[in-house]
N, C-alpha and C positions, 0 to 999 in steps of 0.2 A: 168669519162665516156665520154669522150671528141672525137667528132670521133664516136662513136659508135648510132646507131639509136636502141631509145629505145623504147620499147612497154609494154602498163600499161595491156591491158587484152588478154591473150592467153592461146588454149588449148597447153602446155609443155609436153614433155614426158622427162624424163630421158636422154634419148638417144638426145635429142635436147640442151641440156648441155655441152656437149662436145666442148672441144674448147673455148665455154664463159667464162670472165674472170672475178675474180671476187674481188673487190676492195676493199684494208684494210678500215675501218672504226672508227674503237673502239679495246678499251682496258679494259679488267678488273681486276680488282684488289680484288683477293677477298682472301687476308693477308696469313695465314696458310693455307689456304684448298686450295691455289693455283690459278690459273689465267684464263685466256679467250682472243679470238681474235674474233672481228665481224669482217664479209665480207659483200659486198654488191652485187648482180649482175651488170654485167654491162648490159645487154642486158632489164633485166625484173628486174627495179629495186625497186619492191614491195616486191624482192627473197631476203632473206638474211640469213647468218649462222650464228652463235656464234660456235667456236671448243674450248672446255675447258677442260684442266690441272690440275686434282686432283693430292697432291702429296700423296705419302703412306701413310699411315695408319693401325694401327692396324688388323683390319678387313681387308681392300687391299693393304698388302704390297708392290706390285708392281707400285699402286696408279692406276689411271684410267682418260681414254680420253672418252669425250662423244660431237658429235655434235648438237647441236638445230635449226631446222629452220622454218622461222618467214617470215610471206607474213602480210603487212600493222599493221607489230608492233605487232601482234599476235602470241605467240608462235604455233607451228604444230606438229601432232600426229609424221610424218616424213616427208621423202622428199614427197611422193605419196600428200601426204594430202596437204603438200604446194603448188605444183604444180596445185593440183585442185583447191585449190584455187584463183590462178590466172585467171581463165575462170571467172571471174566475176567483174565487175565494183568496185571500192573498196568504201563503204560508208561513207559520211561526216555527222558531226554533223555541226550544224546548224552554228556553233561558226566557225569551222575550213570552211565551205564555205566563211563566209565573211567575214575572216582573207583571207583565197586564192584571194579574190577580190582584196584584197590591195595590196597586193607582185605586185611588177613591173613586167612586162612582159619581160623588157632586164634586164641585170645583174647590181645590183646597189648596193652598202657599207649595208655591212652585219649589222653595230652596227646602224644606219641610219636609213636603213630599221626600225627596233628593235623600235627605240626609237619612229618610226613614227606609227608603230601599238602600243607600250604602249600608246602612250599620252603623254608621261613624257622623259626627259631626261636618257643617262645610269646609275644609281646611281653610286657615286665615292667609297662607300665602300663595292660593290658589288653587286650580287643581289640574296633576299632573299624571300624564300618563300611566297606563296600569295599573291604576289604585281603584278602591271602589267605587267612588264618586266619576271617577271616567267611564265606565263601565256601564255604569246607571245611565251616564247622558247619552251613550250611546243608543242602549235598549231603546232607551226613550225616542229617540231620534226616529231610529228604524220604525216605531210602533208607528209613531206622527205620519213617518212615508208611507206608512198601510190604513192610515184611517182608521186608530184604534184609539188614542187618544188624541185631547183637544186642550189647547193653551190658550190661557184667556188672561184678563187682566181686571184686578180687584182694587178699584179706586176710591174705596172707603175706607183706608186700613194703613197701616203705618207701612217702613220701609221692610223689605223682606228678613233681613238681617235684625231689627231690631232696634237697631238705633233711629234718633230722630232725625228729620226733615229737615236741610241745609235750607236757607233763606234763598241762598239762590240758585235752589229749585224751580220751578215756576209749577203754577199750582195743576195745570195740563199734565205734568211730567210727573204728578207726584202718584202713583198706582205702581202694585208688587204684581207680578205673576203669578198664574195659578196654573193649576192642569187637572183635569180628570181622564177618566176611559169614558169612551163615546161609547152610544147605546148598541154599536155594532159587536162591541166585545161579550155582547151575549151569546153569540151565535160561537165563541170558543169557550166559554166561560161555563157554559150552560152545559155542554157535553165533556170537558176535560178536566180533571180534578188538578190542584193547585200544592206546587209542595214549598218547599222553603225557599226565600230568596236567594238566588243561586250569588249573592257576593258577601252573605252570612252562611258561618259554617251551619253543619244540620243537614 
């Protein structure tokens, strides 16, 4: 979305689509019964699709395509219903406000970030449900559905982790992730006070 000035709440029509572009984001995998691509808007980016890939079957030999669209992580009756959705400020829970407090305002090391809203280091054999670093990716996830933060990528700087750059890297591939809060989180930021990371005691 780089370039593009984006907007969290507007009345959309259809017709005001045209032309906006719209950003791969995800992939699904869903074995035998076929696959999925999310999109993101780039314009309003609270908008987003999933377009998925049933293969044949029995019942639909020809197998079947169907799109879904999802305004703040919510699936939508269709496009109409998402669209209206957007005229409305998107709601926080209490947890993801002051998570949004802590995200840096400029762009700063995605796994860093992470570790500094869990409390705790990235775990080395992963991370595993109910712990604080799951918790975080969540927040974070939801926030990205609402257009409060933005993920970018910092390709002047070593690997995230710290260690150096395997040979066969290729030098396209070699950039860490970043994230800040989008300028939209003023509009919570500005009127609601901020208290402790809710995955740190306090």
């Amino acid at each position: 979305m780089d370039g593009v000035e984006t907007e969290l709440v507007a009345e959309v029509t259809p017709a005001m689509l045209e032309g906006v572009s719209f950003d791969y984001v995800a992939h699904y995998n869903m074995g035998r019964r076929g696959y999925g691509y999310g999109y993101r808007c780039s314009r309003w980016p609270r908008l987003r699709f999933t377009d998925y890939v049933f293969k044949p079957t029995k019942e639909k030999p020809d197998g079947e395509r169907k799109r879904e669209w999802f305004v703040d992580g919510v699936e939508c009756l269709d496009l109409g219903d998402a669209l209206a959705a957007l005229a409305g400020w998107p709601a926080l829970t209490e947890d993801e406000l002051r998570v949004l407090a802590l995200v840096p305002a400029d762009f700063a090391g995605l796994r860093k970030t992470e570790d500094d809203l869990a409390g705790v280091e990235h775990p080395k054999d992963g991370i595993r449900p109910n712990t604080p670093h799951s918790r975080v990716l969540c927040w974070l996830s939801s926030l990205c559905d609402k257009g409060l933060v933005e993920y970018g990528k910092n390709k002047n700087s070593g690997r995230s982790d710290g260690l150096p750059w395997s040979d066969a890297v290729p030098e396209h591939m070699r950039w860490s992730p970043t994230i800040r809060r989008s300028r939209h989180a003023d509009h919570y930021l500005s009127k609601e006070g901020s208290g402790p990371c809710p995955t740190r005691p306090g």
